[in-house]
PDB file of N, CA, C and O in Angstrom:
ATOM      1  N   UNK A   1     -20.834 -21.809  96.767  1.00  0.00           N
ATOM      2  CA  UNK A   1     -22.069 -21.079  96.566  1.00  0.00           C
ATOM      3  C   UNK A   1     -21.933 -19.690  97.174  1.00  0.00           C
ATOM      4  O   UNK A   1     -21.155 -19.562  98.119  1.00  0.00           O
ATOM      5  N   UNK A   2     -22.625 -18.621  96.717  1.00  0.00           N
ATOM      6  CA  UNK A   2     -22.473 -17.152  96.525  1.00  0.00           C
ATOM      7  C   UNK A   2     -23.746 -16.580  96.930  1.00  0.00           C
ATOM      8  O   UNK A   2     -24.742 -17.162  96.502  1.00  0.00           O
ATOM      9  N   UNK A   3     -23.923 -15.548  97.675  1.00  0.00           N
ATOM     10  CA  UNK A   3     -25.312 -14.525  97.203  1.00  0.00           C
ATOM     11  C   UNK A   3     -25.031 -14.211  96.095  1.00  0.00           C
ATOM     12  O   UNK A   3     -23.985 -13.678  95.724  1.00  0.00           O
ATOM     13  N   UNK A   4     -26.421 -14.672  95.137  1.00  0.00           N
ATOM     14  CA  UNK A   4     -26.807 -13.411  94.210  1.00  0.00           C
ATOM     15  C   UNK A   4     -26.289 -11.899  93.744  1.00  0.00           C
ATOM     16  O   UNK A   4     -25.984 -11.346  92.687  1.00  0.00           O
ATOM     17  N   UNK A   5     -26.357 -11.614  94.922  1.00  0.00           N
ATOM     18  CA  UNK A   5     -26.038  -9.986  95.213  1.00  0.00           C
ATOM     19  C   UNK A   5     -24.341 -10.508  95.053  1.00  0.00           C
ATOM     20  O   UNK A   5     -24.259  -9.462  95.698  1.00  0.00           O
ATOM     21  N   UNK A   6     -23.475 -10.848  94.926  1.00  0.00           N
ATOM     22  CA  UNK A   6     -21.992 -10.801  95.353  1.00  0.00           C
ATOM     23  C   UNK A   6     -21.644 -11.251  93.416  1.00  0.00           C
ATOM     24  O   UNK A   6     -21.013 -10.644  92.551  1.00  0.00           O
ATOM     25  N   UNK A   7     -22.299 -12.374  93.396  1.00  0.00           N
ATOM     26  CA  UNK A   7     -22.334 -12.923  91.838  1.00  0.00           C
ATOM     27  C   UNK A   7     -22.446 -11.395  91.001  1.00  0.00           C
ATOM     28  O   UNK A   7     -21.460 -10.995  90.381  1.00  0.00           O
ATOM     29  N   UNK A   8     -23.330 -10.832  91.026  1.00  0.00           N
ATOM     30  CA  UNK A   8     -23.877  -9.954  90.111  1.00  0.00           C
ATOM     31  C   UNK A   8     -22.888  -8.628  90.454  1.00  0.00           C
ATOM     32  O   UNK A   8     -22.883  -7.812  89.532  1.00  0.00           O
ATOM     33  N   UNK A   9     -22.189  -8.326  91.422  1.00  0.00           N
ATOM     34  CA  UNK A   9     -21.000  -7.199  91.559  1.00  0.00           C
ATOM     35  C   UNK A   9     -19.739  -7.898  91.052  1.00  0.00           C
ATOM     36  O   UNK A   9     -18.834  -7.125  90.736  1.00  0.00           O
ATOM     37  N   UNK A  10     -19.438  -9.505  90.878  1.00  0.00           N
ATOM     38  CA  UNK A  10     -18.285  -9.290  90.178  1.00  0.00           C
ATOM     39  C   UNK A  10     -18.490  -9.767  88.648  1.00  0.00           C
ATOM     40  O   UNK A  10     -17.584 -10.038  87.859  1.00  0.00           O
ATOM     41  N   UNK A  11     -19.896  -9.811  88.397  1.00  0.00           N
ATOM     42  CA  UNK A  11     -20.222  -9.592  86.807  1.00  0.00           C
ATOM     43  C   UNK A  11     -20.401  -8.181  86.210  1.00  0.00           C
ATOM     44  O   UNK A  11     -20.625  -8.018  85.010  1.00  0.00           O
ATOM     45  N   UNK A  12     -20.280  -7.022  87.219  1.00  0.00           N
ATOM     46  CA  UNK A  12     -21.222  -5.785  86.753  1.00  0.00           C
ATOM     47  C   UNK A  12     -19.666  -5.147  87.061  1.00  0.00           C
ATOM     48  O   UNK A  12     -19.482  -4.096  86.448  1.00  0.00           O
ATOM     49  N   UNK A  13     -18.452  -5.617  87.945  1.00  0.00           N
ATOM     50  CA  UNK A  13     -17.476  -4.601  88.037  1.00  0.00           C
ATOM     51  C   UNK A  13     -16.194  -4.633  87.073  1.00  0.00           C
ATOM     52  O   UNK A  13     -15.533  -5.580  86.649  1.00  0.00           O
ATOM     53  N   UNK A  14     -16.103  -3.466  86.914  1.00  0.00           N
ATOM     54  CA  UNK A  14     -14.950  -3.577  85.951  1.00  0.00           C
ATOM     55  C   UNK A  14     -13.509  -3.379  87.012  1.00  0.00           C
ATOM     56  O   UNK A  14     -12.503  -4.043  86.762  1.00  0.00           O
ATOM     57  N   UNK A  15     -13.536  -2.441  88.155  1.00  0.00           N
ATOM     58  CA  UNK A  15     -12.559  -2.580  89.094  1.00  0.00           C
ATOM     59  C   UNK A  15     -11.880  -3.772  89.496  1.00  0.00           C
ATOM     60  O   UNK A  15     -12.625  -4.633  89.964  1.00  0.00           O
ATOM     61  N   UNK A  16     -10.680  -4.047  89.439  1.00  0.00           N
ATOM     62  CA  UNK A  16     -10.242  -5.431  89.867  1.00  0.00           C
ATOM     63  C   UNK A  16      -9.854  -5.489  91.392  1.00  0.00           C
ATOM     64  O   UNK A  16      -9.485  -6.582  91.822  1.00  0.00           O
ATOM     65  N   UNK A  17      -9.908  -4.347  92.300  1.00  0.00           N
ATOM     66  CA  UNK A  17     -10.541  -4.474  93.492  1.00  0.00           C
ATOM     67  C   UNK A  17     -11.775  -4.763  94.183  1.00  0.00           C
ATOM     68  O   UNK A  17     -11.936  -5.545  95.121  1.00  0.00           O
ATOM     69  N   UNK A  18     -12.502  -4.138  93.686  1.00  0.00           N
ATOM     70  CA  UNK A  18     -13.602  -4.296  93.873  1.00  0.00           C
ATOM     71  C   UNK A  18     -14.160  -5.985  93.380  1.00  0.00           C
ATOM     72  O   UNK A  18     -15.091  -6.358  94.093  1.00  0.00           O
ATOM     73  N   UNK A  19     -13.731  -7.027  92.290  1.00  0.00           N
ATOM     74  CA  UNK A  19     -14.075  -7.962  92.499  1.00  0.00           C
ATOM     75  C   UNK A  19     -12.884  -8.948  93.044  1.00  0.00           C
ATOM     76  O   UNK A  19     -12.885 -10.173  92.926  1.00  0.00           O
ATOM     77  N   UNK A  20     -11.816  -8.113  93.698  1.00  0.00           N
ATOM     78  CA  UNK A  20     -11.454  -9.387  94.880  1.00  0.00           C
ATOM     79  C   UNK A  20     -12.256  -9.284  96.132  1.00  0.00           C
ATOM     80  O   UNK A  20     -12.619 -10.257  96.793  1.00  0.00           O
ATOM     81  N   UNK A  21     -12.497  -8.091  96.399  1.00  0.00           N
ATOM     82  CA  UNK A  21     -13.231  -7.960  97.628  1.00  0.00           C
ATOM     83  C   UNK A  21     -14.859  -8.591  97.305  1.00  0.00           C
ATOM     84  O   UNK A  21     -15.441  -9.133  98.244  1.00  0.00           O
ATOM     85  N   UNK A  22     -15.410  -8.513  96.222  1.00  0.00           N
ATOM     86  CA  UNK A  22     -16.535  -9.393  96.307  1.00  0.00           C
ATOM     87  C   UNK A  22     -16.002 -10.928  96.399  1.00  0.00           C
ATOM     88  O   UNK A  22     -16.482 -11.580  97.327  1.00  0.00           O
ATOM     89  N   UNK A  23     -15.290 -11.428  95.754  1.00  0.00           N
ATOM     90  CA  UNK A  23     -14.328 -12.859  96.228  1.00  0.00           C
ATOM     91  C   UNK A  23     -13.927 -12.891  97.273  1.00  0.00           C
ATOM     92  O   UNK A  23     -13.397 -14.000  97.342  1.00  0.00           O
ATOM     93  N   UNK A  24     -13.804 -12.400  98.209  1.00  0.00           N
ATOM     94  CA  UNK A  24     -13.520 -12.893  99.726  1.00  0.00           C
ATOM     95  C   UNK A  24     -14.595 -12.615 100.050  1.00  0.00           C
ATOM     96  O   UNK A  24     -14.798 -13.525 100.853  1.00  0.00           O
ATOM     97  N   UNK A  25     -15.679 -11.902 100.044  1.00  0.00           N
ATOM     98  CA  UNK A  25     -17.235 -12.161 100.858  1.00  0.00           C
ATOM     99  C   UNK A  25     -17.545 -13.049 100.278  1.00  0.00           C
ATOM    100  O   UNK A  25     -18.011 -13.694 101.217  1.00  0.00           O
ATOM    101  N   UNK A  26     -17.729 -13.877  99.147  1.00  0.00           N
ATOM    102  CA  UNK A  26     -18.106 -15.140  98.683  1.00  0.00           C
ATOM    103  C   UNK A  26     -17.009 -15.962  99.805  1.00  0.00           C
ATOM    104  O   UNK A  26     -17.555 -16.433 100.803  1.00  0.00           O
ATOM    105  N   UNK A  27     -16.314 -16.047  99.744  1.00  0.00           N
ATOM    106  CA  UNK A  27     -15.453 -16.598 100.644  1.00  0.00           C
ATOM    107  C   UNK A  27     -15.718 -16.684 102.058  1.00  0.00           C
ATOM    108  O   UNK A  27     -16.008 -17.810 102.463  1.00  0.00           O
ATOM    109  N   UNK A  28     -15.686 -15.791 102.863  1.00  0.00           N
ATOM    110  CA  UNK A  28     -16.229 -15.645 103.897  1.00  0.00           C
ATOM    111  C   UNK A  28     -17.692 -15.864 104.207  1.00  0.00           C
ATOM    112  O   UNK A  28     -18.099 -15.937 105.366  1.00  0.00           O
ATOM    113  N   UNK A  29     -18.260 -15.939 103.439  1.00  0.00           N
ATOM    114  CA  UNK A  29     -20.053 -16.560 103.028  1.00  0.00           C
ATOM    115  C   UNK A  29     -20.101 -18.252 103.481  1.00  0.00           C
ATOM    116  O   UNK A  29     -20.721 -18.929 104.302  1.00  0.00           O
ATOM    117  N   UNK A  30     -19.051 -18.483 102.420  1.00  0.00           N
ATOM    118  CA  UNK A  30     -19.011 -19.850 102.287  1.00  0.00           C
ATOM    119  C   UNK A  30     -18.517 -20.554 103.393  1.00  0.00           C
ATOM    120  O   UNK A  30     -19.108 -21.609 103.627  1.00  0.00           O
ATOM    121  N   UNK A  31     -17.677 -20.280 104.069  1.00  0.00           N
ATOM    122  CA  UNK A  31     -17.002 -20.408 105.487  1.00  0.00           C
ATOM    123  C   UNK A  31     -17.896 -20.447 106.348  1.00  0.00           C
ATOM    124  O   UNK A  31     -17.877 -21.538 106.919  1.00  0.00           O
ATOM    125  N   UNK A  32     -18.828 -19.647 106.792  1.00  0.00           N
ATOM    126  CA  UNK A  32     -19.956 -18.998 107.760  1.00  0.00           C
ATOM    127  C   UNK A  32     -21.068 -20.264 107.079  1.00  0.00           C
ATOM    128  O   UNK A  32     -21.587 -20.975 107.940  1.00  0.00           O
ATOM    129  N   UNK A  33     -21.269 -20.427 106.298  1.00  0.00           N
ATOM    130  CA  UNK A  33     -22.467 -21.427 106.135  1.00  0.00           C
ATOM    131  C   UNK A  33     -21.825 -22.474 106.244  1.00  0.00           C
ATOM    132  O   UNK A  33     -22.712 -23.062 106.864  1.00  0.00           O
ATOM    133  N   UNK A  34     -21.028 -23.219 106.169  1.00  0.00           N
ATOM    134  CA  UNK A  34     -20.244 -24.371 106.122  1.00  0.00           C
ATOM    135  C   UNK A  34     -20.199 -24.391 107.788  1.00  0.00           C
ATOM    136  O   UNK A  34     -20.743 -25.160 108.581  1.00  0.00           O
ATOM    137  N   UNK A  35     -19.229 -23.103 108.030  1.00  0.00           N
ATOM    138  CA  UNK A  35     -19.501 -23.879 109.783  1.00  0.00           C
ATOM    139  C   UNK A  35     -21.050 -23.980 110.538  1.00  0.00           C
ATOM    140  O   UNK A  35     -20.993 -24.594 111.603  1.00  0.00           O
ATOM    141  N   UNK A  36     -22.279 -23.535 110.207  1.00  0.00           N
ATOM    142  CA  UNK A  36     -23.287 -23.125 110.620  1.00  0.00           C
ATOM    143  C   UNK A  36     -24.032 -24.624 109.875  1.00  0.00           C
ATOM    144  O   UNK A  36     -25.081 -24.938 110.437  1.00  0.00           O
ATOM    145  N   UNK A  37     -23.689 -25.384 108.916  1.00  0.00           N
ATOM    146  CA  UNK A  37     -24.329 -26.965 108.930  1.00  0.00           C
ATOM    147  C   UNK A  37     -23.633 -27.891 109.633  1.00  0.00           C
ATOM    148  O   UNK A  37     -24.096 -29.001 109.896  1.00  0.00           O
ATOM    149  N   UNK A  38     -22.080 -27.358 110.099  1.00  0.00           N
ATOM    150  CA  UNK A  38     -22.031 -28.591 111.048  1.00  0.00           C
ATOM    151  C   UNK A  38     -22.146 -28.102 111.940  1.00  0.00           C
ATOM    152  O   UNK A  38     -21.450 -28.804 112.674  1.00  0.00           O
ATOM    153  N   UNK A  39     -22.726 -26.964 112.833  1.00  0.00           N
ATOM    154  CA  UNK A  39     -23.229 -26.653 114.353  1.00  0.00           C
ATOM    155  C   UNK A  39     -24.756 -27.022 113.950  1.00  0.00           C
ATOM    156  O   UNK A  39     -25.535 -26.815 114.881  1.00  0.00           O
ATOM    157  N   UNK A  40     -25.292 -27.471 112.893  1.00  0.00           N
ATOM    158  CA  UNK A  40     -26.451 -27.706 112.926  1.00  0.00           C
ATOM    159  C   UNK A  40     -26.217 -29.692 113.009  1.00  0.00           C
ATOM    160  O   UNK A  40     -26.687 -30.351 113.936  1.00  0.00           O
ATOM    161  N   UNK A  41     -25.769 -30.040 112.353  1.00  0.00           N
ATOM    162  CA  UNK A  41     -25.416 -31.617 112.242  1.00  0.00           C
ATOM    163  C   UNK A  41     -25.001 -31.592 113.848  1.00  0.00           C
ATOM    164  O   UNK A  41     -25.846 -31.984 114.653  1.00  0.00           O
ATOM    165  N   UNK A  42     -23.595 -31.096 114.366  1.00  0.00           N
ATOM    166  CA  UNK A  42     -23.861 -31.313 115.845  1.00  0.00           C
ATOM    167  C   UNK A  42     -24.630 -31.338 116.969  1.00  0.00           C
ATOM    168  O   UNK A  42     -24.499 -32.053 117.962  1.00  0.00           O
ATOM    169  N   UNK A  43     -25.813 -30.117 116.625  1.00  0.00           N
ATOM    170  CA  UNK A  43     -26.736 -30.373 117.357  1.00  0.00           C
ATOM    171  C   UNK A  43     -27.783 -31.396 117.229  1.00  0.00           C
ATOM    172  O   UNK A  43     -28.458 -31.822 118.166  1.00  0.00           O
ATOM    173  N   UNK A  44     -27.889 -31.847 115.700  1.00  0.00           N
ATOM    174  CA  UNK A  44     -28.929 -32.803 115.919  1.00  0.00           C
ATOM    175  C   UNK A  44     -28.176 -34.198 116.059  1.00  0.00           C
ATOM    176  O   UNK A  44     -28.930 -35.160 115.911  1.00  0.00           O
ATOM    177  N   UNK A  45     -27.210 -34.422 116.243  1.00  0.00           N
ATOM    178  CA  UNK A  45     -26.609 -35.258 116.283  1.00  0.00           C
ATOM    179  C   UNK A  45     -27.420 -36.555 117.735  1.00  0.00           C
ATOM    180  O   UNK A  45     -27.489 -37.743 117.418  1.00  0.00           O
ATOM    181  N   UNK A  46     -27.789 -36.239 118.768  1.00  0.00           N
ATOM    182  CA  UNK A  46     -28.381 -36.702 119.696  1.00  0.00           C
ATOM    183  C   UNK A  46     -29.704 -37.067 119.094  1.00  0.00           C
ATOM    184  O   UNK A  46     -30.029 -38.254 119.130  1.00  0.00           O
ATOM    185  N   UNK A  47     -30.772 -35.898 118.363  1.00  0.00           N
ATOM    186  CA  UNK A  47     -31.837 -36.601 118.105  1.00  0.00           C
ATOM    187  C   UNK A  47     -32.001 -37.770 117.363  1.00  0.00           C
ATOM    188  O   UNK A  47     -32.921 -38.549 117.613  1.00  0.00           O
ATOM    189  N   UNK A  48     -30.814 -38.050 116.057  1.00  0.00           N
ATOM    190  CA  UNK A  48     -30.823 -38.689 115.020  1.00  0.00           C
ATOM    191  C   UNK A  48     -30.347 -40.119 115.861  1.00  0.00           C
ATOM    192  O   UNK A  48     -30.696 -41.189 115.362  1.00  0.00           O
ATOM    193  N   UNK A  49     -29.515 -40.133 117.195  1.00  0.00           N
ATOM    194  CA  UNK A  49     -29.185 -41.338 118.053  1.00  0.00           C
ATOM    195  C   UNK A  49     -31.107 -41.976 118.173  1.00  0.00           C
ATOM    196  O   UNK A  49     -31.757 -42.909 117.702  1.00  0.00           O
ATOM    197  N   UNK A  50     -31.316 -41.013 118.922  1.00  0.00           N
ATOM    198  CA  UNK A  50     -32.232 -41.298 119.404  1.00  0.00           C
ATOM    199  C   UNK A  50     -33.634 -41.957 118.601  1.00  0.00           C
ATOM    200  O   UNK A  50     -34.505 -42.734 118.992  1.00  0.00           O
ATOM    201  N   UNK A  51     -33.388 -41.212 117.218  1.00  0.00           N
ATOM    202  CA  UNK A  51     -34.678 -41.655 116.452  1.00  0.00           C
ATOM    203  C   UNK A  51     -33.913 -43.203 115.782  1.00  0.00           C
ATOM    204  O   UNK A  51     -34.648 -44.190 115.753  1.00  0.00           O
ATOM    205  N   UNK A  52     -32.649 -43.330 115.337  1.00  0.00           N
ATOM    206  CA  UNK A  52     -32.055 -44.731 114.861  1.00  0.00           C
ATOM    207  C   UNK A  52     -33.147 -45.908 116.054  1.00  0.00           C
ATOM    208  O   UNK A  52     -33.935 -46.801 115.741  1.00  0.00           O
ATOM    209  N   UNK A  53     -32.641 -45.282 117.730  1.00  0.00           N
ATOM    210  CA  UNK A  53     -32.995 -46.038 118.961  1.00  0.00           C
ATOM    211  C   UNK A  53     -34.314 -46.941 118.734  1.00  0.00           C
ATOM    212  O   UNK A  53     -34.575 -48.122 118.964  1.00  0.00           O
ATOM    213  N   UNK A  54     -35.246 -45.529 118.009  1.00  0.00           N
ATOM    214  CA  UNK A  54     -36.136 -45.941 118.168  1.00  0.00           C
ATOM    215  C   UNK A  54     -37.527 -46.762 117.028  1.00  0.00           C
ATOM    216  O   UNK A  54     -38.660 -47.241 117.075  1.00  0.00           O
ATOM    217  N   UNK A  55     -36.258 -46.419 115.981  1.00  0.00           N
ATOM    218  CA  UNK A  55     -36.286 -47.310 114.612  1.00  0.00           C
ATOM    219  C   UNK A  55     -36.201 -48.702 114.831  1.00  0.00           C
ATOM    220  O   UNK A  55     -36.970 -49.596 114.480  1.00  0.00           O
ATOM    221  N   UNK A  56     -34.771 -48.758 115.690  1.00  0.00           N
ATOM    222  CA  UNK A  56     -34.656 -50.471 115.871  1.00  0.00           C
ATOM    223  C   UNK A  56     -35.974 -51.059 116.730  1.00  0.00           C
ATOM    224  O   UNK A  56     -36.621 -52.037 116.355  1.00  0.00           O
ATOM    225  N   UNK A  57     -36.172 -50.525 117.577  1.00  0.00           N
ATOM    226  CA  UNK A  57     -37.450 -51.036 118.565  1.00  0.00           C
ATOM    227  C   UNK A  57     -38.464 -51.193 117.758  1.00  0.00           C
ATOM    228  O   UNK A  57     -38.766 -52.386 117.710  1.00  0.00           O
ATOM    229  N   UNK A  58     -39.395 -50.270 116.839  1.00  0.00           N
ATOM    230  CA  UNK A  58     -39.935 -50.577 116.091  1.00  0.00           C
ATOM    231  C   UNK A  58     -40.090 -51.460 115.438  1.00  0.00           C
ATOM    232  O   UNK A  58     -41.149 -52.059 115.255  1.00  0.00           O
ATOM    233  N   UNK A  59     -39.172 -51.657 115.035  1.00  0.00           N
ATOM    234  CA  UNK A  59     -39.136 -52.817 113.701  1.00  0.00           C
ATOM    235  C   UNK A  59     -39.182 -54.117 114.554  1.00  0.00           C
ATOM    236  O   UNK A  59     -40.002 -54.982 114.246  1.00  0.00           O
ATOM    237  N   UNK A  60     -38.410 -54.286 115.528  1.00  0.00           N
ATOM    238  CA  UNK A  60     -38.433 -55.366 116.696  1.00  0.00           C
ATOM    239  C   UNK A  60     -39.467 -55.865 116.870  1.00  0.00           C
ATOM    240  O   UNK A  60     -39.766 -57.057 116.817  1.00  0.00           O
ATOM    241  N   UNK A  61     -40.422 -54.497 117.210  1.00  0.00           N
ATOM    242  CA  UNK A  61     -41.889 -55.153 117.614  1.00  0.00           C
ATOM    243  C   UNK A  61     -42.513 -55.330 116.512  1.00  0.00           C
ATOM    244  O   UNK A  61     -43.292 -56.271 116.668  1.00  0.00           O
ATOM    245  N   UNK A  62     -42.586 -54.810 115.230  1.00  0.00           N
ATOM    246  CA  UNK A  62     -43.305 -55.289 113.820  1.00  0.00           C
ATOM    247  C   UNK A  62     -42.879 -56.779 113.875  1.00  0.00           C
ATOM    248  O   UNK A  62     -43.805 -57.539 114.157  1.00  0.00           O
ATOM    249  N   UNK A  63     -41.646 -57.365 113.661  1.00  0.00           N
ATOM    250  CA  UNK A  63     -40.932 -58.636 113.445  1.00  0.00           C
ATOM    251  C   UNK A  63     -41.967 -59.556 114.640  1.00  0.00           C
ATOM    252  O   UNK A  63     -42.747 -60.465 114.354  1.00  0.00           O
ATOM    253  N   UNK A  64     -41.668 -58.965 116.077  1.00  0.00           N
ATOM    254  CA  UNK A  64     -42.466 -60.499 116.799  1.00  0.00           C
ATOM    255  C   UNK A  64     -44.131 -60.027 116.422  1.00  0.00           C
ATOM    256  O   UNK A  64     -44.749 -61.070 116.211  1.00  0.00           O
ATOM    257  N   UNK A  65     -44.764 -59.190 116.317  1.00  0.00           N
ATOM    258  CA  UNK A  65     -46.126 -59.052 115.776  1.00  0.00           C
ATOM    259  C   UNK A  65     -46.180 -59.626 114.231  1.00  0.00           C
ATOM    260  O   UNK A  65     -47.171 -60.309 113.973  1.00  0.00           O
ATOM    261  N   UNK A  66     -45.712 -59.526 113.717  1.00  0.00           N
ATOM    262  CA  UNK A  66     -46.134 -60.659 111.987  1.00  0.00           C
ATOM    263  C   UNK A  66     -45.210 -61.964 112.872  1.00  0.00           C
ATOM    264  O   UNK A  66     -45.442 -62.865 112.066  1.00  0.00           O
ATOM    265  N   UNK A  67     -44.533 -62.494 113.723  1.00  0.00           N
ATOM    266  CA  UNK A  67     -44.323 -64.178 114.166  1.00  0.00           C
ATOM    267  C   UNK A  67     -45.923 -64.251 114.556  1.00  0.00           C
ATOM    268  O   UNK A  67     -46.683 -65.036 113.989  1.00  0.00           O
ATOM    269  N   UNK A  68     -46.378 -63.277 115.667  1.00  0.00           N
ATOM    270  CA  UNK A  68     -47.045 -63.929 116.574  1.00  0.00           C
ATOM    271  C   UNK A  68     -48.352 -64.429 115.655  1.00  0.00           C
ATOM    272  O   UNK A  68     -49.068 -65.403 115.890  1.00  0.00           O
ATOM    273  N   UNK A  69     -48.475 -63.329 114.355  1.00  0.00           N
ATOM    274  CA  UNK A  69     -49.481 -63.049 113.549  1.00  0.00           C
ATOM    275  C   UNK A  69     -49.408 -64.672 112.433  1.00  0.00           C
ATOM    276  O   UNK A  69     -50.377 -65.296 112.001  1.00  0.00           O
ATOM    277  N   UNK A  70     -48.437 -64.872 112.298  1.00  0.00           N
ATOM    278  CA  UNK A  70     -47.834 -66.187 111.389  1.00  0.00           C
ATOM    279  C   UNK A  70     -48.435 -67.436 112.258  1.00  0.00           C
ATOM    280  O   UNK A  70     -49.187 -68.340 111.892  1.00  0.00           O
ATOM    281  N   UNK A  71     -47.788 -67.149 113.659  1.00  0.00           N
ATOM    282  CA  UNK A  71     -47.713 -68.712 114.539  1.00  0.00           C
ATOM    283  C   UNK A  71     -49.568 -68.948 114.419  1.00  0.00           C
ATOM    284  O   UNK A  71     -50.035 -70.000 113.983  1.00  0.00           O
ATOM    285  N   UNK A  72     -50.490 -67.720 114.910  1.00  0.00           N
ATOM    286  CA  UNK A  72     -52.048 -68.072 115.245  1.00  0.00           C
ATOM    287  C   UNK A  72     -52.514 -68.496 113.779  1.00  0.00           C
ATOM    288  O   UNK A  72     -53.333 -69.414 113.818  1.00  0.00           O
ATOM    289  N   UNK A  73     -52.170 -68.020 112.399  1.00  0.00           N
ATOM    290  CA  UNK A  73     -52.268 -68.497 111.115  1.00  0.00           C
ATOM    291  C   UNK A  73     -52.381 -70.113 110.991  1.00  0.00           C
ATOM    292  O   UNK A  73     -53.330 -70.835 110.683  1.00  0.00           O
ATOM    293  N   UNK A  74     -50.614 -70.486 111.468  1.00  0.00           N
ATOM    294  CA  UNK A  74     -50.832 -71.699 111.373  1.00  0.00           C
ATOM    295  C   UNK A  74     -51.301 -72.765 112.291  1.00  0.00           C
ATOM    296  O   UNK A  74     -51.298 -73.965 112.016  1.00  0.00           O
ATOM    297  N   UNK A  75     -51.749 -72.175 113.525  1.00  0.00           N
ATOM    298  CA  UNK A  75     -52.183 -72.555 114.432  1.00  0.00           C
ATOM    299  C   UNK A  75     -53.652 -73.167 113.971  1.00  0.00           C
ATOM    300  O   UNK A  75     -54.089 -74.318 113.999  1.00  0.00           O
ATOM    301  N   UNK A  76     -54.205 -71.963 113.551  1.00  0.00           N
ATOM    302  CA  UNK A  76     -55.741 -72.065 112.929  1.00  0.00           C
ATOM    303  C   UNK A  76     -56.352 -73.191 111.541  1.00  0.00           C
ATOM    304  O   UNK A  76     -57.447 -73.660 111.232  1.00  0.00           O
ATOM    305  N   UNK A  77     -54.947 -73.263 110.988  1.00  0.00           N
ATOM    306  CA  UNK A  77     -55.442 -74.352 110.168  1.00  0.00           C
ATOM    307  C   UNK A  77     -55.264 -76.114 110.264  1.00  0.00           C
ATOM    308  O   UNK A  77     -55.539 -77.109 109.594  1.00  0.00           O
ATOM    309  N   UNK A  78     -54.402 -75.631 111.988  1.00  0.00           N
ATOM    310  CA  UNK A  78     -54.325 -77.150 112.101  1.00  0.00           C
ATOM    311  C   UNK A  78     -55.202 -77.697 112.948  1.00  0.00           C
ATOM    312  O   UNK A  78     -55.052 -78.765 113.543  1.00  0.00           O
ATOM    313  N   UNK A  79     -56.214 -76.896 113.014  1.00  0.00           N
ATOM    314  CA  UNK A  79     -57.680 -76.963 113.742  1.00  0.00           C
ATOM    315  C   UNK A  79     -58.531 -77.425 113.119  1.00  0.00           C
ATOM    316  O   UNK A  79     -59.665 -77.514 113.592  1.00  0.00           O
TER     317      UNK A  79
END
């Protein structure tokens, strides 16, 4: 993926310098954003621990709340 602006100089140039040098700023674009999602994935890397953490607990406590919710069910009809 490209700026706009870089696309449209090596559609508009007829110089064949001028569109290698727009091909290495696409290049160098692409490099710079590529490393800049995995300094972003690395940094969230801890929150995404943390929210899994707190996914499992969740669900933990949903699971014994519908038992406990099941056991008084059948509790009640053997009354």
């Amino acid at each position: 993926m490209a700026p706009v602006r870089l696309k449209v100089l090596v559609e508009e140039t007829d110089s064949e310098e001028q569109k290698q040098r727009a091909f290495e700023l696409a290049d160098e674009y692409a490099e710079k954003r590529q490393r800049d999602q995995f300094d972003a994935l690395e940094e969230a890397a801890p929150d995404l621990v943390r929210l899994d953490r707190y996914e499992r607990r969740t669900w933990t406590r949903q699971k014994r709340a519908i038992r406990a919710f099941m056991n008084i069910k059948l509790w009640a009809r053997t009354i």
